[in-house]
C-alpha positions as CSV (number, residue, x, y, z in Angstrom):
1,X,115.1,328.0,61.5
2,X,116.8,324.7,60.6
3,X,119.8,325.4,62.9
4,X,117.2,326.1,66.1
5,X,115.3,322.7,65.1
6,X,118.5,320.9,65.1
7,X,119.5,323.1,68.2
8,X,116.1,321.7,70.3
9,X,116.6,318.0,68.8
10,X,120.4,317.7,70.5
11,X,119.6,319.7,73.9
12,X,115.8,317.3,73.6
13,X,118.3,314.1,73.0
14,X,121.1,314.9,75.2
15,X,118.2,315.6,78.3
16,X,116.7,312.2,77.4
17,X,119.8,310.7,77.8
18,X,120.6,312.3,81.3
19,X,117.4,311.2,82.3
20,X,117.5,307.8,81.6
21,X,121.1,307.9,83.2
22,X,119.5,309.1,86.1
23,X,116.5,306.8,86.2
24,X,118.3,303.6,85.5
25,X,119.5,303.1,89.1
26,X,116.2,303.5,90.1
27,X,114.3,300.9,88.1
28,X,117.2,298.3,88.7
29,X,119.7,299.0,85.8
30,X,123.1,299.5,86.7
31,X,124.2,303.2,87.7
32,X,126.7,305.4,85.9
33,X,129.3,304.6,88.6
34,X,129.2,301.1,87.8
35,X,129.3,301.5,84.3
36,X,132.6,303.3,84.7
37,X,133.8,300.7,87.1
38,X,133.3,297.9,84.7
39,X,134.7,300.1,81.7
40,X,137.6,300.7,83.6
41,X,138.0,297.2,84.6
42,X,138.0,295.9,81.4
43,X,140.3,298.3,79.9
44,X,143.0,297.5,82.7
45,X,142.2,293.7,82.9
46,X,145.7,292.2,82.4
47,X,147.4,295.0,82.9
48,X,150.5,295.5,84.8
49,X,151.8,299.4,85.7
50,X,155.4,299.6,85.9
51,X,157.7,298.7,88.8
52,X,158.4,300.4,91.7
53,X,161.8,302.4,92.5
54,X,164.6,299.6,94.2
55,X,164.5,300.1,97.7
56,X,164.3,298.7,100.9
57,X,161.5,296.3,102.2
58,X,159.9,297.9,105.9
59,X,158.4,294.3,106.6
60,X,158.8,293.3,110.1
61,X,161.1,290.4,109.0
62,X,163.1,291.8,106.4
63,X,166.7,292.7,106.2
64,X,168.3,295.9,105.8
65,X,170.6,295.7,102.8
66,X,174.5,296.5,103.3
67,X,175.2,300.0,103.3
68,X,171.7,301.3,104.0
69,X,171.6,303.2,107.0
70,X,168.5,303.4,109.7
71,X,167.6,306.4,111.7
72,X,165.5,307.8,114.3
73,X,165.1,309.6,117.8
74,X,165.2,308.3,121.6
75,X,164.5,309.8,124.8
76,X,165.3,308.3,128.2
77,X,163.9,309.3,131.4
78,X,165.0,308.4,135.1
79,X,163.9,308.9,138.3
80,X,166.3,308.7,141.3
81,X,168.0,305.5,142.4
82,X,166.0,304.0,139.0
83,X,166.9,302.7,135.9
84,X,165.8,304.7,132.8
85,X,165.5,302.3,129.0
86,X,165.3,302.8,125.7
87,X,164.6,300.0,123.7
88,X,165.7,301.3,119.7
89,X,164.1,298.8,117.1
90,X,165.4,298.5,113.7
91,X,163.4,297.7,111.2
92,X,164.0,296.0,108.6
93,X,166.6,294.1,110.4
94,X,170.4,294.3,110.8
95,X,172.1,291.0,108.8
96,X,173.4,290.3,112.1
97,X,174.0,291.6,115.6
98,X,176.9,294.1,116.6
99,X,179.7,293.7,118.9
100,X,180.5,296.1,121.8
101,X,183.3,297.2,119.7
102,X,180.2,298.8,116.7
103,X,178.4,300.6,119.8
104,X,179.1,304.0,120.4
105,X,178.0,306.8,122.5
106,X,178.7,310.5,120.7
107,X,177.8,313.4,123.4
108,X,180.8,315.4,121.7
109,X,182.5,315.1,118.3
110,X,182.1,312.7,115.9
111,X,184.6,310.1,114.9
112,X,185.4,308.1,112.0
113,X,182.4,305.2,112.5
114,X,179.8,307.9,113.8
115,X,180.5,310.8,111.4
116,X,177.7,313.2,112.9
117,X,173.7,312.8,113.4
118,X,171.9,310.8,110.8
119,X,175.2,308.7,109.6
120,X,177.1,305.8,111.0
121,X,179.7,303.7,109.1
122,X,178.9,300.2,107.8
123,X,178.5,297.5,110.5
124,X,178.4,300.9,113.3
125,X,175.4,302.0,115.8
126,X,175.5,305.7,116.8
127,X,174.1,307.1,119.6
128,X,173.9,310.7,119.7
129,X,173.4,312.7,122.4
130,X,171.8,315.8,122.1
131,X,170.5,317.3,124.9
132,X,171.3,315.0,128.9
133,X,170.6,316.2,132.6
134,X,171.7,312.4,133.6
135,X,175.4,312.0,134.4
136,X,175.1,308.2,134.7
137,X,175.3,306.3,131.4
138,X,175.4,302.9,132.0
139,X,175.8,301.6,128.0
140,X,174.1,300.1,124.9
141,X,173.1,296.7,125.1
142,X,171.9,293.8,123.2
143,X,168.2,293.1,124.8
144,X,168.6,289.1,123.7
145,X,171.8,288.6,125.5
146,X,172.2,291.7,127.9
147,X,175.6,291.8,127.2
148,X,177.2,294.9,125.3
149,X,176.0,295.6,122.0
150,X,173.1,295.7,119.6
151,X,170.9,292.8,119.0
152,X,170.4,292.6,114.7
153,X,166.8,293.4,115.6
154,X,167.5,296.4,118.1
155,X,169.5,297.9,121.2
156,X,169.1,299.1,124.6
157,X,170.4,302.2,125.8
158,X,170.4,302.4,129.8
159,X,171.4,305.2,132.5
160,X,171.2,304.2,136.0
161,X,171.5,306.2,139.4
162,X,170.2,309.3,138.3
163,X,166.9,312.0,137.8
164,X,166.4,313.8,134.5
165,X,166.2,312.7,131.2
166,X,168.6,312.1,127.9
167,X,167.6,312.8,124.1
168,X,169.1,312.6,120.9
169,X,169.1,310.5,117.6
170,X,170.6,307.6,116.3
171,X,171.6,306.0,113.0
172,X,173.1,302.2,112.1
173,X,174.2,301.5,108.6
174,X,174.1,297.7,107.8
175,X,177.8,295.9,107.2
């Protein structure tokens, strides 16, 4: 009989306890949310977790380190007599821009600064073409100067004269 007394007072005491949980919000006293909230709090004020793996910084302004490579997709469609663009942006940023000479169109095999898809030698932009119905490739450009090249923020790949489209990927691996 003792143990089903002291049974009934803990289920009694533990039911008071929920209730007054529960009916605290109610008559102004702070909920059990909050109370985990500022437990929490306290117990992680001045607290620092540990750092983050090295890697590269996707800011708008920052720069791509040397040796990391960027990659995506393009697609360029034309109409007739028009010019079809794609302007490719890198972010982060190129340490500086690229030459005509780093610029390279692969529709074939891969060479020594634009390996295959996904890869391109330091201080290289490759251009790979995957799928084209355009026969008129007019070249890569920088968009700030319009001459030949890639601008450290981005190139422009152009075909003029034709209908259809062009696809592939591309990659450019900072100097």
């Amino acid at each position: 009989m003792g143990k089903s007394r002291g049974r009934a007072i803990v289920i009694a005491g533990v039911a008071l306890l929920v209730a007054v949980v529960a009916i605290s919000p109610a008559l102004g006293g702070p909920s059990l949310k909050k109370l985990v909230k500022k437990e929490v709090a306290k117990q992680l004020r001045n607290k620092q977790g540990p750092a983050g793996p090295a890697g590269t910084s996707f800011d708008a302004n920052a720069t791509l380190p040397s040796g990391q490579t960027l990659t995506g997709v393009w697609v360029v469609t034309a109409g007739a007599g028009s010019v079809g663009q794609e302007l490719i942006v890198f972010v982060p940023h190129l340490p500086g821009d690229l030459g005509a000479g780093s610029v390279h169109r692969i529709s074939g095999s891969s060479t020594a600064a634009c390996p295959g898809p996904g890869a391109a030698a330091a201080g290289h932009f490759c251009l790979y073409e995957r799928v084209s119905s355009l026969s008129s490739f007019n070249g890569i450009f920088n968009p700030a100067t319009g001459g030949p090249g890639a601008d450290r923020r981005g190139a422009q790949v152009t075909y003029i004269g034709a209908t259809g489209s062009a696809a592939g990927t591309w990659a450019v691996t900072a100097p």
